[in-house]
C-alpha positions as a Python dict, from the first residue, in 0.01 Angstrom:
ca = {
    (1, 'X'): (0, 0, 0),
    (2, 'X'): (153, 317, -96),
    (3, 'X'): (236, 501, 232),
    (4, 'X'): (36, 799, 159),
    (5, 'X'): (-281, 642, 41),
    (6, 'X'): (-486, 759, 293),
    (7, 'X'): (-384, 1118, 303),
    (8, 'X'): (-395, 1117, -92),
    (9, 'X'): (-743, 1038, -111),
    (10, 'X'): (-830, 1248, 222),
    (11, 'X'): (-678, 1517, 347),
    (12, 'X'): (-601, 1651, -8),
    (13, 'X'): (-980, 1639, -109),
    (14, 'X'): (-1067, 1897, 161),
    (15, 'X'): (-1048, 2268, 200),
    (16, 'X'): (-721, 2374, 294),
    (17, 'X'): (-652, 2669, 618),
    (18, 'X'): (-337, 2804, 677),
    (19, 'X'): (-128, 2701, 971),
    (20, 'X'): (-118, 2945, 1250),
    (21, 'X'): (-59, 2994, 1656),
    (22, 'X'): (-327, 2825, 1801),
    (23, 'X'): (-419, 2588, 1542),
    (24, 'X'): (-403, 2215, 1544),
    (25, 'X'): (-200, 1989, 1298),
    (26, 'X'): (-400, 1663, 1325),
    (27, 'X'): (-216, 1356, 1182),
    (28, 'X'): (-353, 1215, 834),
    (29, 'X'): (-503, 840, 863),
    (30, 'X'): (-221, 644, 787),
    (31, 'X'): (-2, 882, 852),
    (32, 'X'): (370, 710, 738),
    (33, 'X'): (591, 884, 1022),
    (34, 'X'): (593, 628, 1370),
    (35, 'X'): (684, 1019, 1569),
    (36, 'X'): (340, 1144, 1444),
    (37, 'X'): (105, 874, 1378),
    (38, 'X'): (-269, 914, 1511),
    (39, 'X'): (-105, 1310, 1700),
    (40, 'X'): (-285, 1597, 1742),
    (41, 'X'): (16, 1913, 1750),
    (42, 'X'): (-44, 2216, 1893),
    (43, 'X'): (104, 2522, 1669),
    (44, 'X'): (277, 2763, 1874),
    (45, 'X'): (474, 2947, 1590),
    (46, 'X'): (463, 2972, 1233),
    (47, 'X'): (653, 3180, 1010),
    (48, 'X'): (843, 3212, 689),
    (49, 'X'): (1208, 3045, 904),
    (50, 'X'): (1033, 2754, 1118),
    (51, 'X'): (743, 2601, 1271),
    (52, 'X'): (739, 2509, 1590),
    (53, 'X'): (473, 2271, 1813),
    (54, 'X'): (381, 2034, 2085),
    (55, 'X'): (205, 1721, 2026),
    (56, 'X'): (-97, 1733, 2288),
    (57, 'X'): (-197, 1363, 2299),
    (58, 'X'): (159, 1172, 2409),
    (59, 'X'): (146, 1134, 2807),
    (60, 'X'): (477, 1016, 2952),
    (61, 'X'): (498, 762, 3264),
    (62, 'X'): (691, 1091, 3488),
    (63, 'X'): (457, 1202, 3758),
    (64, 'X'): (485, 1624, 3679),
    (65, 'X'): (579, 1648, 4111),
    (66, 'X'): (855, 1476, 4085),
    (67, 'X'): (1021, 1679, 3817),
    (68, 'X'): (869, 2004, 3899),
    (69, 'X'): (761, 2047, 4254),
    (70, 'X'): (481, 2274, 4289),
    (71, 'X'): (339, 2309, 3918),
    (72, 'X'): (166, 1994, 3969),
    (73, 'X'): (-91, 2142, 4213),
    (74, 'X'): (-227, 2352, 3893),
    (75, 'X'): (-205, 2091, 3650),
    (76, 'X'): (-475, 1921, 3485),
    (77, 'X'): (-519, 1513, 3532),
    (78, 'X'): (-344, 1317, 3453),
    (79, 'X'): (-58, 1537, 3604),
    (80, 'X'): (202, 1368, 3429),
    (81, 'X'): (477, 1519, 3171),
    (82, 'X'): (383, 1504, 2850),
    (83, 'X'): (584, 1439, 2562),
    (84, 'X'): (591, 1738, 2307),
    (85, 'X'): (807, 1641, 2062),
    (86, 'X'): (1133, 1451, 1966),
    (87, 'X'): (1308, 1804, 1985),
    (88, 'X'): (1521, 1889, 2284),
    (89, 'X'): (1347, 1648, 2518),
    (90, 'X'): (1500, 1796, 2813),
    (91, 'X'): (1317, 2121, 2769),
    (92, 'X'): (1005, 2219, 2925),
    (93, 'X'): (708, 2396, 2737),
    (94, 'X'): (394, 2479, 2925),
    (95, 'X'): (26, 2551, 2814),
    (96, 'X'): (-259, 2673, 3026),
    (97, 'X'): (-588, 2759, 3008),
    (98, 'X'): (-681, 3084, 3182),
    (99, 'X'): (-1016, 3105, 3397),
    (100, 'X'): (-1310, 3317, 3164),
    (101, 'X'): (-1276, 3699, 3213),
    (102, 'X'): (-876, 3690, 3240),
    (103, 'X'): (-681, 3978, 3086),
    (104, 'X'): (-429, 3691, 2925),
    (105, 'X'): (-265, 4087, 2798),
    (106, 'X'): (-216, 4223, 3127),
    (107, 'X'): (-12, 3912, 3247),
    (108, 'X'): (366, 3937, 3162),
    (109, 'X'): (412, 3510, 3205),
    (110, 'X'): (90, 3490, 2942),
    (111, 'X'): (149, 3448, 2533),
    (112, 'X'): (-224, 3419, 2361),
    (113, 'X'): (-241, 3149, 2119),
    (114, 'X'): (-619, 3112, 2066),
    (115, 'X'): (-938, 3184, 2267),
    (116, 'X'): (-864, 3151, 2671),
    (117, 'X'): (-564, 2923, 2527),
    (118, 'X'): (-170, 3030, 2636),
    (119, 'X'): (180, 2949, 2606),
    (120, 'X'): (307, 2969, 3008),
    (121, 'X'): (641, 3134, 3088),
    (122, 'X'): (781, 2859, 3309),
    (123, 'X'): (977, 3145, 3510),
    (124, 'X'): (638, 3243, 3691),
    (125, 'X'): (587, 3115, 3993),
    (126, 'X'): (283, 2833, 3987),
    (127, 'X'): (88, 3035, 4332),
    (128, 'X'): (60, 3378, 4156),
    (129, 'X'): (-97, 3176, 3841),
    (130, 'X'): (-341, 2987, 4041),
    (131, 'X'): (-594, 3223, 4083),
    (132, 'X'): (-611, 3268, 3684),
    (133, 'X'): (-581, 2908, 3535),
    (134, 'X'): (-849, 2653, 3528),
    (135, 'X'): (-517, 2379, 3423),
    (136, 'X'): (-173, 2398, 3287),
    (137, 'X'): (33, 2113, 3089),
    (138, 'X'): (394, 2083, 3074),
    (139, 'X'): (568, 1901, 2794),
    (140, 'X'): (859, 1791, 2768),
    (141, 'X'): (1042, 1881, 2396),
    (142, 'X'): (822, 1987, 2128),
    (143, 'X'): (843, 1916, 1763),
    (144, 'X'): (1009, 2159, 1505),
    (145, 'X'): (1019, 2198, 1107),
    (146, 'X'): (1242, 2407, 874),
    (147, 'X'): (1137, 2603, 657),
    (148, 'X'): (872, 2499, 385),
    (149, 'X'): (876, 2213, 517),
    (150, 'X'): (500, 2184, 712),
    (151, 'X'): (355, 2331, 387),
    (152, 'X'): (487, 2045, 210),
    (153, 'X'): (388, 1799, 422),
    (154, 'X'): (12, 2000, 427),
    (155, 'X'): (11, 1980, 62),
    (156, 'X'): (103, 1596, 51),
    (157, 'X'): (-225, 1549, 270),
    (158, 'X'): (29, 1422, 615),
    (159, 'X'): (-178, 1706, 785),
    (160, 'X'): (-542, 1833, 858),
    (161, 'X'): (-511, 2207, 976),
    (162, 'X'): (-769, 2314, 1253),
    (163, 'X'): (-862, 2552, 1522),
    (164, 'X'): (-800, 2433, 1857),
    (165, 'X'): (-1020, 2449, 2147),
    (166, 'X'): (-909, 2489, 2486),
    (167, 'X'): (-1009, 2168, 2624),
    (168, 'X'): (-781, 2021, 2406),
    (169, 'X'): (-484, 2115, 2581),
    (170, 'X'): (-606, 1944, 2924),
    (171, 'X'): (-776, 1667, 2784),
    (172, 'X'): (-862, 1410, 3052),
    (173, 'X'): (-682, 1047, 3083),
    (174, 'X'): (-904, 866, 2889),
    (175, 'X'): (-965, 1110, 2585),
    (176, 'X'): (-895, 1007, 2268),
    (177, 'X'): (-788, 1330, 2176),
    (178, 'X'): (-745, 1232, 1781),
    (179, 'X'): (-1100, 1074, 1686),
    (180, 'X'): (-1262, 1344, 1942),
    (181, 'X'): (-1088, 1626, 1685),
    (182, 'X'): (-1180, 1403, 1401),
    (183, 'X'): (-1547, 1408, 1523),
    (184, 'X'): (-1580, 1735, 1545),
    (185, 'X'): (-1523, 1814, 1189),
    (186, 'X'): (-1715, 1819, 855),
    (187, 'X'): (-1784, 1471, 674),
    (188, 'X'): (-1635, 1235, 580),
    (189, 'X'): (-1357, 1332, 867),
    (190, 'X'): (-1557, 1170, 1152),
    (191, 'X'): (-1576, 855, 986),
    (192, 'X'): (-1204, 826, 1013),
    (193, 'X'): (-1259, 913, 1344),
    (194, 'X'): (-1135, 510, 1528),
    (195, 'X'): (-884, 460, 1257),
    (196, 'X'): (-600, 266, 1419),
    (197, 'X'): (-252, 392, 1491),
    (198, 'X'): (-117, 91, 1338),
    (199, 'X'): (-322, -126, 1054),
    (200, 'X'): (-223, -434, 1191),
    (201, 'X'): (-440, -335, 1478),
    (202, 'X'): (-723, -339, 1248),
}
C-alpha cells in the first residue's frame, strides 16, 4: 500500500486553512511517520524560518511532582509530563488555560495562542498563576520543522489544519484526543474518526 494512500485520497480532497498559533495539525489516517502517527500538535509558531509545536496527545509515565515540585498542584489530570516532541526532550514547554474573564494581555508570564488558550512562561511562579488558570500542561520537547517544510507535508495530505479548542490542551486520561478532533469536523472526517494507529491493529 503506498504510504500515503490515505492522506492522498483524504486530506487533499478537503479545504485547505493556513497554519497558525493556536491551530491544530492533526495527523492524516495512515499517517507514514511512527513520531506522528494518530497526533494531534499544537502550533505555537509559524513563520516564513520555522514552525514550531507540541504534540498534545503523548502522556509520559513521569509524575509532573517529581520533576517540577509545585506546578503539579495547577495541572490538569493526569498530572504527568507530557511528551511534546522529539526536539530537545529535556526542555520544558507549558500551556494553560486561563479562567473566563482573564486579561491573558495584562499578564507578563501569558502568550495568547487562541481563545482563553496560552503558552506559560515557566519562570512564573505556579501560586501567583493559580488564581487565573483553570489547568496547565507541561511538555517535555516539542516538535520543530524548517522552513517549507510543514507546507509540504500540508500539501502531501500528512496534515489536517484546525482551530483548537481549549479543552484540548487538558484533555482528561481517557480522551482520545485524535478521533474526538476528528469528530468534530465536517464529513467524511468523523468517519475516520477510530482509525488505528497501526493497521495491523485493524
Amino acid at each position: 500500500m503506498p504510504e500515503y494512500f490515505y492522506a492522498d485520497r483524504l486530506f487533499n480532497a478537503l479545504e485547505r486553512v493556513e497554519p497558525e498559533p493556536g491551530m491544530l495539525l492533526v495527523a492524516a489516517p495512515g499517517m507514514f511517520s511512527a513520531d506522528f502517527a494518530r497526533t494531534v500538535v499544537l502550533v505555537l509558531e509559524h513563520d516564513a524560518d520555522h514552525t514550531l509545536g507540541v504534540v498534545l496527545n503523548r502522556r509520559s509515565e513521569v509524575a509532573l511532582a517529581n520533576v517540577m515540585p509545585g506546578w503539579s498542584e495547577i495541572a490538569a489530570k493526569p498530572q504527568a509530563v507530557h511528551i511534546g516532541g522529539p526536539i530537545s526532550p529535556e526542555s520544558a514547554v507549558g500551556l494553560g488555560v486561563t479562567k473566563t474573564g482573564v486579561d491573558i494581555s495584562a499578564s507578563p508570564f501569558f502568550n495568547r495562542l487562541a481563545n482563553r488558550l496560552v503558552l506559560v512562561d515557566l519562570n512564573a511562579s505556579p501560586e501567583d498563576l493559580a488564581p487565573v488558570v483553570d489547568g496547565i500542561r507541561i511538555f517535555a520537547g516539542y516538535a520543530e520543522w524548517s522552513p517549507g517544510q510543514l507546507d509540504d507535508e500540508i500539501a502531501r495530505g500528512d496534515w489536517f489544519v484546525t482551530p483548537a479548542l481549549p479543552s484540548d490542551v487538558v484533555a482528561g486520561a481517557g480522551a482520545d484526543l485524535w478521533g474526538d478532533v476528528m469528530r468534530r469536523q465536517a464529513m467524511p472526517l468523523p468517519l475516520f474518526a477510530t482509525f488505528p494507529t497501526n493497521l495491523e491493529d485493524n
